[in-house]
Steps between C-alpha positions, in 0.01 A plus 500: 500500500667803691314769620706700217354266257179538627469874480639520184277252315211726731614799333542355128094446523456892522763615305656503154816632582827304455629235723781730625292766580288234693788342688662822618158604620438169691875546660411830627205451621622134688840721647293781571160346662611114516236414796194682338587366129535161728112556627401596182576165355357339756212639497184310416256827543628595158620851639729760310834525507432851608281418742759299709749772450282759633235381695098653432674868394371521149748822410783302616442206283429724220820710581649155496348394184621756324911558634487114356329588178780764489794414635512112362197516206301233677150502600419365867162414611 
């Protein structure tokens, strides 16, 4: 599987939005933060999506959490 593949069958398990809305999420987030989304799978500590995008700051992951929620109508973790 690609690592697009990947994140977007990791997002379908939180989220009942439609598989466009998933892909162009998982697009943008891969162009935008391709070496953190990259950790992310990788990880085997199970950490948030958020977390690897913004490190122990919990107002930037929320921040993050929600410009995502917003902007593409998926929920990241």
């Amino acid at each position: 599987m690609t690592e697009k593949q990947l994140l977007i069958e990791d997002l379908k398990l939180i989220n009942s939005c439609t598989d466009e809305e998933i892909e162009v999420a998982a697009e943008y987030l891969l162009t935008r933060y391709p070496q953190r989304v990259s950790n992310y799978l990788d990880d085997e500590n199970n950490l948030a999506l958020a977390y690897h995008i913004c490190g122990y700051d919990g107002k930037c992951q929320q921040k993050f959490i929600e410009d995502i929620k917003f902007t593409h109508n998926v929920n990241v973790f």
